[in-house]
N, C-alpha and C positions, 0 to 999 in steps of 0.2 A: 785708835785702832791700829793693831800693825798691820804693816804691810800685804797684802795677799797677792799670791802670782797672779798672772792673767794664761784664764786656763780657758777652752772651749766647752760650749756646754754640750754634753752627748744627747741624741734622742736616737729611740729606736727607729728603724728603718720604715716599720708600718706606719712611725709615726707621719715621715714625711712622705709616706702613699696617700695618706688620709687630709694632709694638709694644701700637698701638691704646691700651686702658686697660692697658697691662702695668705694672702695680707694681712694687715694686724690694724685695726683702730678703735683707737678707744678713748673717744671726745667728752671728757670728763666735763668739763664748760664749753660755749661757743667764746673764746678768743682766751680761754683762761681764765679770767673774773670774770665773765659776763652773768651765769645763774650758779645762786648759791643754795641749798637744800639740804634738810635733814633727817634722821630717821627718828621713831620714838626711842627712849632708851628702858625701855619697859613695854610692856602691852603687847604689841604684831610679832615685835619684834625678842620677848623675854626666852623663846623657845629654838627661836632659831631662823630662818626664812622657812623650812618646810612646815606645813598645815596652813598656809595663806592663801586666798582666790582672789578675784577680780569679782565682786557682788555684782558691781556694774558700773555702764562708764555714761557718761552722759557729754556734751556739748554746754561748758559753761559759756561760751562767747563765741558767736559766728562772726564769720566774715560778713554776714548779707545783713544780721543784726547792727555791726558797727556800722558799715558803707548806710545806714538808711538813719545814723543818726544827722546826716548832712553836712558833716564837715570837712568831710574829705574828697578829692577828686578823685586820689587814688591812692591804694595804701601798698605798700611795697612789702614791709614786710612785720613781721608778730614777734618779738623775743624778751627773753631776760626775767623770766620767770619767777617770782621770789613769794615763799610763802610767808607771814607774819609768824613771831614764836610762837604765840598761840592756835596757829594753824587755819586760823578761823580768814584771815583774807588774804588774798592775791594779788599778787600786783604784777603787773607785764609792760610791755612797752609798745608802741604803734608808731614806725618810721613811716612816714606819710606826706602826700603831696596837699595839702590842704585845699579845697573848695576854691579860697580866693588866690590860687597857684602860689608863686613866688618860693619855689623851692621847698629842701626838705626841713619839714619839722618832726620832732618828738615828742610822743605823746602819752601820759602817764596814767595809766588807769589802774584802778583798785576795786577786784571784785570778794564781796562777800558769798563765800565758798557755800552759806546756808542756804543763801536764794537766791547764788548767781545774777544779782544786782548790783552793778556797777555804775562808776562814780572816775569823771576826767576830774586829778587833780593839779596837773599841770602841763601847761604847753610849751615849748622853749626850744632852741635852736642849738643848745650845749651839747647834748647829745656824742655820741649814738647809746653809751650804754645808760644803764640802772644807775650803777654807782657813780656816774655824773653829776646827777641830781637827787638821789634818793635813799633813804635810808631808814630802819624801823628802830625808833628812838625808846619803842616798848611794846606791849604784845596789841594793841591797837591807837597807839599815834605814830603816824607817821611824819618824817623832819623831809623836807620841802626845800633843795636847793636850785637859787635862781639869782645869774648877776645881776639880775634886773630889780628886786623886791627895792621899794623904795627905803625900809629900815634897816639895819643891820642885823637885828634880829626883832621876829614876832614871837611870842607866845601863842600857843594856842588858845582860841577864842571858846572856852566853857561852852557857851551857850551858842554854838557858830553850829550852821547847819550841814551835816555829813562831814565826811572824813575832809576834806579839805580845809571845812571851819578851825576843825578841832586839830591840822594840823602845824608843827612848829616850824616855822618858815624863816627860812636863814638866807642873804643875801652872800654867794660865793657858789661851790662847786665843788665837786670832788669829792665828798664824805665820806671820812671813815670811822667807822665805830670804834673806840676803844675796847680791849677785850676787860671785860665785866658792865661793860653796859656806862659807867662813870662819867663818856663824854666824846665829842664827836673832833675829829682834826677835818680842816677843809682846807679848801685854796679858793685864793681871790687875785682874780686876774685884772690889770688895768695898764692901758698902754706898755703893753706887751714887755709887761714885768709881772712877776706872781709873788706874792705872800703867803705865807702857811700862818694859819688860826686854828685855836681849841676854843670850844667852846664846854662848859661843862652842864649835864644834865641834871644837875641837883646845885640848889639852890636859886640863885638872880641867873637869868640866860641874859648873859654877857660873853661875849667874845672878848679871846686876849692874842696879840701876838706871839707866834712862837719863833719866825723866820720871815725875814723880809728880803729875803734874795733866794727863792725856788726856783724850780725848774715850771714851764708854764706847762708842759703836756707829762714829766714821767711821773713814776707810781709814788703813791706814799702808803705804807706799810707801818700799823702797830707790829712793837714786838709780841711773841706773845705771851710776855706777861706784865705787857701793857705799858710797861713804865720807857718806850722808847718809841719815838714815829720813823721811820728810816723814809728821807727822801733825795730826791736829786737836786741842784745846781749849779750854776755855771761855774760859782764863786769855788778859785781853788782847784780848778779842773785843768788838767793837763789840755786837756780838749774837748767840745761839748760837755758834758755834765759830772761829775763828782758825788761822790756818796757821802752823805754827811746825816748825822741825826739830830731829834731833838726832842726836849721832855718837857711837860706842861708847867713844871717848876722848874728849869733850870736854863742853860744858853746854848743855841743851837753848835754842834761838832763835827769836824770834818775829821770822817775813817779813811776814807783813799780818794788819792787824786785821778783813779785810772778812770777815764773814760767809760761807762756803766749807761746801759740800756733795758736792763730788768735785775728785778733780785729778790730773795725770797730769805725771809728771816730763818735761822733754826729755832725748832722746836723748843731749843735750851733758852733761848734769847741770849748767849754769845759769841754767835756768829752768823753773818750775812752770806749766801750766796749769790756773787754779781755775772751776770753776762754784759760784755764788754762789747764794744763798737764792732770787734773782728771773731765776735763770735768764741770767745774762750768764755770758759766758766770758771772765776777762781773764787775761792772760797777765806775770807776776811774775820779774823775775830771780831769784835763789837764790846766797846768802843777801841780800841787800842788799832783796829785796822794792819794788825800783823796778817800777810798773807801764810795761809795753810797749805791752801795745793789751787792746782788748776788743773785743765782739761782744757786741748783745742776742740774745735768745730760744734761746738752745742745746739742744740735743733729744741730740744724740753728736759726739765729737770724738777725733782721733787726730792725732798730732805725726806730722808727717813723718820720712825717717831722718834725714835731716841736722839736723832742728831748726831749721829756717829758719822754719816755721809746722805749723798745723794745720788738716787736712778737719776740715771742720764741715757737723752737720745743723741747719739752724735755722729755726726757721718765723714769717716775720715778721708783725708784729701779730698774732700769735697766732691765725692762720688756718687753715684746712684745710691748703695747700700747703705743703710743705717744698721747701726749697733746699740743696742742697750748696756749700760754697763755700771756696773757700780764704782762712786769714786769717795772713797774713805776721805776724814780730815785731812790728813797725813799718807803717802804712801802711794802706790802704783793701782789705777783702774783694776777695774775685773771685769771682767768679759760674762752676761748673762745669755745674749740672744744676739747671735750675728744671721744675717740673710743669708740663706745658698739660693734664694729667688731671681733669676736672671731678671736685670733690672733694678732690684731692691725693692725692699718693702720701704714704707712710707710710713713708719711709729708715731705714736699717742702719746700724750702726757703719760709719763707714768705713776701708779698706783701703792700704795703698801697696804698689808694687811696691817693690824690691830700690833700686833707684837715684833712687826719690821722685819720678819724670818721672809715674807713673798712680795715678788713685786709681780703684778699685773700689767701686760700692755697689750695694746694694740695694735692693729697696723692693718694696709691695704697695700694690693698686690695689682697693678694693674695702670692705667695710663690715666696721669694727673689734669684734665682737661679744662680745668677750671685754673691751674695754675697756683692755686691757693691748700692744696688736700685738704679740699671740701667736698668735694663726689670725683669720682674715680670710675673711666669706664670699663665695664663690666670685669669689677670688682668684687672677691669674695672678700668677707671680714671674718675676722675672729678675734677671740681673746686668749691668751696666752696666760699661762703661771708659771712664773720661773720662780724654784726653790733655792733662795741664798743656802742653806744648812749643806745642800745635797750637789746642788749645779745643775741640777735638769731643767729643763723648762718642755711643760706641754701644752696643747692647745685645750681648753673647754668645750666637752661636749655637747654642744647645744645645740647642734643641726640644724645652722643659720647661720645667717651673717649677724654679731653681736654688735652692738653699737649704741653710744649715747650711756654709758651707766652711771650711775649718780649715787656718791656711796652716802654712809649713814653718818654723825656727828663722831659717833665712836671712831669709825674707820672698820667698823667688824665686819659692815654688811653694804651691799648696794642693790640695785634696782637695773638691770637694763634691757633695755631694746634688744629681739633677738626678732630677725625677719627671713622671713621662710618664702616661697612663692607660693605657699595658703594665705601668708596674712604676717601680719605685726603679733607678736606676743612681749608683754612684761616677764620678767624673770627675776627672781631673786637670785643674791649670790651672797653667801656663806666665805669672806676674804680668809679667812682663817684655814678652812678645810679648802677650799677651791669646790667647796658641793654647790651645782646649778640647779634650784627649780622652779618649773614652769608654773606661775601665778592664774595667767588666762589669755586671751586671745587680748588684745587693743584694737578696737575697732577703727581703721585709719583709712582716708581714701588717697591719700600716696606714701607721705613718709611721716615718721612720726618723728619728730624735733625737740627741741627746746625740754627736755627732759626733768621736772621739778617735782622733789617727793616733801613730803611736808613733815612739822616735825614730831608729830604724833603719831606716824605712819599710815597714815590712813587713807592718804589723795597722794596717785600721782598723776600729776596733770603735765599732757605734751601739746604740743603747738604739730597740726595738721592743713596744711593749705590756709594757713594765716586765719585758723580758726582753733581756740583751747581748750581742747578736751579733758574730764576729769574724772580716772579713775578711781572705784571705790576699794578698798584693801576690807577682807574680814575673814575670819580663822575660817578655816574649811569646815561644813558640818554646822554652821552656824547661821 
């Protein structure tokens, strides 16, 4: 991409009468990976988001339901949401003080979405998220990671009683899916050194080495198109960790020796974007580890589809205000959405539409109390559309505070939270046009959470006072 100046984006004057101090956030997952969800790519969803309702929502898991199965003291708190491909179960997670105390455990339940019947498949201290230990190995077996299993790997047991029988239990951590389903990469931690393992889903379940000198906590990332796992360690590193890859056939490779604390594959699978110890985000071919551009102060960042660049939240000299900006391969940022908010707004991952022309963010306006921008007092939200083509950016009429939206596998469409002081409502949203509409009310008694849409479009179920509600999606008139 060439170069583009860095220019301001205009908005009309009414625009920011109507905005005023309106913040912007927009919590695509709770920590980034933590819940993953999709839309149907047909059916609810073939016409567009308009002519969809809420039928109805129901209460698949109570708080007073869990607390009285006995095994807990006290449960803190409900997340991580994940529906199976085939739509049909649930699985969430329970951070919990156990019955016989001695601190926090996590807790892995999987409920069937037909009759909200659920099933503890595993208990474990690894924790906090989903992708620690869990993974869906197909549209109902689930694979089961625990350092603990006394095998290296189990098969699932044919004739074993409920999902736990029948699932594939691997001793390690960390699981990630290959993209096409082909095989799982983990880590296995021992006297605080880590190894990276594949294991493959077809054929003998055999695990093989692929690295025996990882990083014991940072990410590992298929490319995505599969033929590369990008992870971190020590070996090689200027300091803390190194970026280095590796493939189920071949011998693990070191791309850059800078210091790296996140990073997100391109779209193309030839290039990594890494965030570094001091907070720059610079951008690395793959494998060859040629640096392309960088960016100071990075706060969140998302690869466009094509892979041409990445939205970036970034807050310069380390001030109140954050900026969105676009930063190509090659060439000078661009200025999407700067704050005139005394104080600064506080931005969200950001989003792209389907064909990369809009990026969507978020953001909150108001006093960070939690220290974390995780609630905000009294805080208005929105959601923003900045057009790359044109340079504007305005806010989405939804007349609330929007929050939690959870887009579709396409990337065309999403689902989110918009909260009124009548109540919660779901809303579709149309990424492509920026058109908002209103699905139904979400019946919630404080805040609705944990936002997971399923991949048939049918359920979405949010987490309410650490109890999972599930609503029902059906054409309007139907």
């Amino acid at each position: 991409m060439e170069s583009a100046e860095v220019r301001e984006v205009s908005r009309p004057r009414e625009a920011w009468v109507r905005a005023g101090l309106v913040g912007l956030l927009l919590l695509a997952t709770w920590g980034g990976t933590r819940a993953r969800a999709w839309a149907a790519d047909a059916g609810l969803l073939s016409h567009g988001v308009g002519g969809i309702a809420i039928e109805d929502t129901r209460t698949a898991v109570s708080l007073e339901s869990m607390m009285g199965e006995g095994r807990f003291h006290e449960i803190l708190y409900v997340y991580d949401i994940l529906f199976s491909p085939d739509s049909r179960w649930m699985t969430y997670i329970v951070d919990a003080i156990p019955e016989s105390r001695g601190g926090h455990h996590y807790f892995i339940y999987i409920v069937d979405t037909t009759t909200d019947e659920r099933e503890l498949v595993l208990e474990t201290k690894t924790g906090p998220y989903l992708d620690a230990s869990f993974v869906w190995a197909g549209d109902d077996v689930p694979a089961l990671f625990w350092p603990e299993y006394p095998a290296d790997v189990a098969a699932p047991e044919t004739a074993g009683e409920g999902l736990e029988g029948r699932a594939l239990k691997v001793r390690g951590q960390d699981p990630r899916l290959r993209p096409g389903g082909a095989g799982v990469a983990f880590r296995r931690v021992q006297d605080e050194a880590a190894s990276l393992w594949y294991l493959p889903l077809e054929g003998p379940a055999e695990s093989r080495l692929l690295c025996s000198h990882g990083s014991m906590y940072g990410p590992l990332k298929w490319s995505p198109d599969g033929t590369s796992l990008a992870f971190f360690s020590p070996e090689a590193a200027e300091f803390g960790d190194a970026l280095w890859i590796a493939s189920p056939d071949g011998e693990p490779a070191l791309v850059s020796p800078i210091p790296v604390v996140d990073m997100a594959w391109a779209p193309t699978s030839d290039a990594i974007a890494v965030k570094t110890q001091s907070e720059e985000l610079v951008i690395v071919s793959a494998p060859a580890g040629e640096e392309l551009n960088r960016v100071s102060a990075v706060r969140a960042f998302r690869w466009s589809p094509d892979g041409s660049g990445l939205a970036c939240v970034i807050q310069p000299d380390f001030q109140d205000a954050e900026v969105l900006v676009f930063l190509p391969r090659r060439g000078e940022s661009v200025n999407l959405l700067r704050s005139l908010a005394p104080g600064g707004w506080d931005l969200s991952l950001p989003q792209f539409s389907a064909d990369g022309s809009v990026v969507y963010v978020g953001g909150a306006a108001g006093k960070d109390v939690t220290g974390d921008g995780q609630y905000f007092e009294r805080a208005d939200r929105a959601l923003f559309r900045c057009d790359l083509r044109s340079g504007q950016a305005e806010p989405l009429p939804m007349g609330g505070s929007a929050v939690r939206p959870v887009l579709s596998e396409k990337g065309d469409a999403a689902v989110v939270v918009v909260e009124k002081q009548s109540g919660s409502f779901l809303w579709g949203l149309d990424l492509s046009t920026g058109a908002a509409v209103e699905w139904g009310r979400a019946p919630v008694e404080k805040y609705a959470y944990e936002l997971a849409w399923s991949p048939d479009g049918q359920l979405v179920a949010y987490e309410d006072s650490m109890s999972i509600n599930l609503a029902t999606l059906g054409p309007v008139g139907e």
